[in-house]
C-alpha positions in Angstrom: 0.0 0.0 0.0 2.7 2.4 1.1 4.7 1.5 -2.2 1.9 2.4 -4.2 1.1 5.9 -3.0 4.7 6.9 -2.3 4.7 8.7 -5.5 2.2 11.5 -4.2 5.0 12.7 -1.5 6.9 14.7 -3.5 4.5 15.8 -5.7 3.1 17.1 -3.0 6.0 19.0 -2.0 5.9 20.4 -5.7 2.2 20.9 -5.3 3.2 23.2 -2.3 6.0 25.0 -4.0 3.1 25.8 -6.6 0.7 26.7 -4.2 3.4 29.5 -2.5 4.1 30.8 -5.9 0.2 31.3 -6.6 -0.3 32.8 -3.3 3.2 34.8 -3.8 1.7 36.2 -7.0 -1.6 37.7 -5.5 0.3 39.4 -2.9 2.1 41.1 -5.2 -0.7 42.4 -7.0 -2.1 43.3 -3.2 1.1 45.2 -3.1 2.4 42.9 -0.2 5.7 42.3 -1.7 8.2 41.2 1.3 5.6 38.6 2.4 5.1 37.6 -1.4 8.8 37.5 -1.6 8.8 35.1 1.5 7.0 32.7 0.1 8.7 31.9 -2.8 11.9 31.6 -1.0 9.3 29.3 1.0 8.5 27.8 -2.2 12.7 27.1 -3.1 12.7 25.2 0.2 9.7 22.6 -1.5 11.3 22.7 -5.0 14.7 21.8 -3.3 12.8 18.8 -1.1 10.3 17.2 -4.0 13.4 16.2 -6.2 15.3 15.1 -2.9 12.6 12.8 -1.8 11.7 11.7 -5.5 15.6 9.7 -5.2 15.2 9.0 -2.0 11.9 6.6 -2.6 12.8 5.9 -5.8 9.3 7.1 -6.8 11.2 9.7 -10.1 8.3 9.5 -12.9 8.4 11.8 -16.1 4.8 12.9 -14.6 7.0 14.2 -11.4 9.3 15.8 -13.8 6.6 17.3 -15.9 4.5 18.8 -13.1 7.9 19.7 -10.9 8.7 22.2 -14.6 5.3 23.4 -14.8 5.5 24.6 -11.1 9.2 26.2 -11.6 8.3 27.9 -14.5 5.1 29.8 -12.6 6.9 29.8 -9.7 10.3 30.8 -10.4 9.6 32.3 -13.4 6.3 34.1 -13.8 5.8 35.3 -10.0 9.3 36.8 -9.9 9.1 38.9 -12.8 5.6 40.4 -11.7 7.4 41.1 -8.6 10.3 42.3 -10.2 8.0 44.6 -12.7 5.5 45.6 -9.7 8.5 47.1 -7.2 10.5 48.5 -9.7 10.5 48.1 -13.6 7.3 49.7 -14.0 9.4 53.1 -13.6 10.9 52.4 -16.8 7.7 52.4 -18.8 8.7 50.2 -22.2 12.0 48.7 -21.0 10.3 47.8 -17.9 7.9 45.5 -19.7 10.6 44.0 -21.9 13.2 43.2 -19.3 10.2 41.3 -17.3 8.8 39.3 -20.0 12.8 38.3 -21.2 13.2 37.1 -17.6 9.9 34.7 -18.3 11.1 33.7 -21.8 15.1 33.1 -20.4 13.7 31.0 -17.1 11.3 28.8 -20.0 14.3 28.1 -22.0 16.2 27.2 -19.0 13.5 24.6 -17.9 13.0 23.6 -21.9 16.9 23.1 -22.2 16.8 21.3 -18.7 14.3 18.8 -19.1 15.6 18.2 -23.1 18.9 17.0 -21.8 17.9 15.6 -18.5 16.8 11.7 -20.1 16.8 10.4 -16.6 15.1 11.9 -13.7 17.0 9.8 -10.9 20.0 10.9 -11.7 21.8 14.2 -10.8 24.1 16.4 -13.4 25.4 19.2 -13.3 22.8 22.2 -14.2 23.7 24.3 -17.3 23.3 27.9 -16.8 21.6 29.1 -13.6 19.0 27.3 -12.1 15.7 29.1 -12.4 15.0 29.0 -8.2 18.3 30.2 -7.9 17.6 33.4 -10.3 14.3 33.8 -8.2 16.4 33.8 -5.0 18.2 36.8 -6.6 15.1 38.5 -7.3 13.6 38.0 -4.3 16.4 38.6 -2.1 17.2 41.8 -3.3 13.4 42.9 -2.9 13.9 41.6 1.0 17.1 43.6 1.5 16.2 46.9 0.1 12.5 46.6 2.0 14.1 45.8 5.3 16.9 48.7 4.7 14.9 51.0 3.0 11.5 50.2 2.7 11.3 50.5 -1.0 13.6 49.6 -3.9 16.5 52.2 -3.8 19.0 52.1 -7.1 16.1 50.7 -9.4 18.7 50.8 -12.7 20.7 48.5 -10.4 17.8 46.2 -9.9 17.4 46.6 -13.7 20.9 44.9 -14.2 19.7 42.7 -11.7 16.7 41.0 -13.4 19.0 41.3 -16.8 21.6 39.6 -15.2 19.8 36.5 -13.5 18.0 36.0 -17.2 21.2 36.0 -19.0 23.1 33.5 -16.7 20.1 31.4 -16.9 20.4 30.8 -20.7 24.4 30.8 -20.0 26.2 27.9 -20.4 27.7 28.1 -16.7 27.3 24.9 -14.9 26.4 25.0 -11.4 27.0 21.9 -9.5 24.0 20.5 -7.9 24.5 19.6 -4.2 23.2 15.9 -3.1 24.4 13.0 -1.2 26.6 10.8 -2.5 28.8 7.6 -0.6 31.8 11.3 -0.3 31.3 14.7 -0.4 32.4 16.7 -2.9 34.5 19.7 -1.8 31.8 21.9 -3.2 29.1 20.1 -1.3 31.2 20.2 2.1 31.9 24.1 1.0 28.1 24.6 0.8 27.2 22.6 4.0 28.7 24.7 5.7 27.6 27.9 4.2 24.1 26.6 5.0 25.2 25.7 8.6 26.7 29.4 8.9 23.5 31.0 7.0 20.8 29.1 9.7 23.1 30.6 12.8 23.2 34.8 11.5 20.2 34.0 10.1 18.5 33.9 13.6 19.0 38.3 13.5 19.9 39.3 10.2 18.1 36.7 8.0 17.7 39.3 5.3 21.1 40.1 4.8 21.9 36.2 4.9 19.3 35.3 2.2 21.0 37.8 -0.4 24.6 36.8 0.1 24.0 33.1 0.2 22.6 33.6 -3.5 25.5 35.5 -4.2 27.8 33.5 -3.2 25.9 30.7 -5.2 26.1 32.6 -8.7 29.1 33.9 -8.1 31.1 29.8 -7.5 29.3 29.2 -10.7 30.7 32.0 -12.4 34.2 31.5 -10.9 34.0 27.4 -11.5 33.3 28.2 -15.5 36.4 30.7 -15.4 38.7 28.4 -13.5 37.7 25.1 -15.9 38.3 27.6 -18.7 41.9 28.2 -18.0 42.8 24.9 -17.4 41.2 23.4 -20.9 43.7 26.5 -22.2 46.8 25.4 -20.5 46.5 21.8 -21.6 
């Protein structure tokens, strides 16, 4: 009985990461965007949990895989550039509108290209270009930041480069190791471990600050990694 339903558990961890972003997304158009912004960092935790315990039953369908896309691509994709358009990119009328909807079309690539070169589900590689939760986390923690700060978006041409950057490392071809358990740690995956451990202890006072560098720190290995690879393919 229990191996017959064990495929619902992490769907319904992606049902909940869909259910945030929905939620998320009529905040935002309440105008509630630090709580909005919440939950999809809310939703990230789900995403990152659904894969997890898809492997860990060994209950990975292409259904799983279908309906886990579907809810990144609202989630991660849609929600964040509303947010992104409602605190901020409205201010630059036409460009606004364009750097939102190339954010959409750059995450829905991302997934497209993903799920085109992932065959097998089970199995974990390493993403190319920026994961799409990850270039929400950017979004989002920025919005956190400069409403805890400030209590509205200062620098909006900085959050401009913002958006434009997260879509352009999405459709990069920058691989960003993902982390998961394996019989040894990588020294990436030890590296991030205890980022995380770190994060959860200054997160207790300062959990806005945390949430922004932890992305950073994220894109930016990725970014450094490609770099590093780079130079040593040249020197062979």
């Amino acid at each position: 009985m229990i191996e017959k339903y064990k495929f619902l558990i992490p769907n319904a961890f992606t049902a909940f990461s869909l259910t945030s972003g929905l939620i998320a997304l009529h905040l935002i158009y309440e105008g509630n965007f630090v709580i909005a912004s919440w939950l999809i960092a809310l939703a990230m935790v789900f995403d990152g949990l659904d894969g997890k315990l898809a492997r860990l039953l060994k209950a990975c369908t292409k259904f799983g895989a279908m309906f886990d896309t579907l809810s990144d691509y609202v989630t991660f994709g849609v929600v964040p550039a509303f947010l992104a358009y409602k605190v901020a990119l409205h201010q630059f009328g036409v460009f606004g509108i364009i750097f939102s909807i190339f954010y959409v079309f750059a995450g829905g690539y991302r997934l497209v290209r993903f799920t085109l070169d992932n065959k097998n589900p089970g199995i974990k590689k390493p993403f190319t270009g920026l994961p799409i939760p990850a270039a929400a986390g950017l979004i989002v923690s920025f919005v956190i930041y400069n409403f805890y700060i400030w209590d509205k978006i200062q620098f909006p041409h900085f959050f401009l480069i913002i958006v434009f950057l997260a879509s352009v490392l999405m459709v990069s071809r920058i691989e960003y190791l993902p982390i998961d358990k394996k019989a040894k740690l990588s020294k990436e995956a030890k590296f991030f471990i205890i980022m995380a451990i770190l994060s959860i202890i200054i997160s207790i006072k300062f959990s806005y600050i945390v949430f922004v560098i932890w992305i950073l720190i994220y894109i930016l290995y990725g970014i450094i990694r490609q770099i590093v690879l780079y130079k040593k393919n040249i020197s062979k």
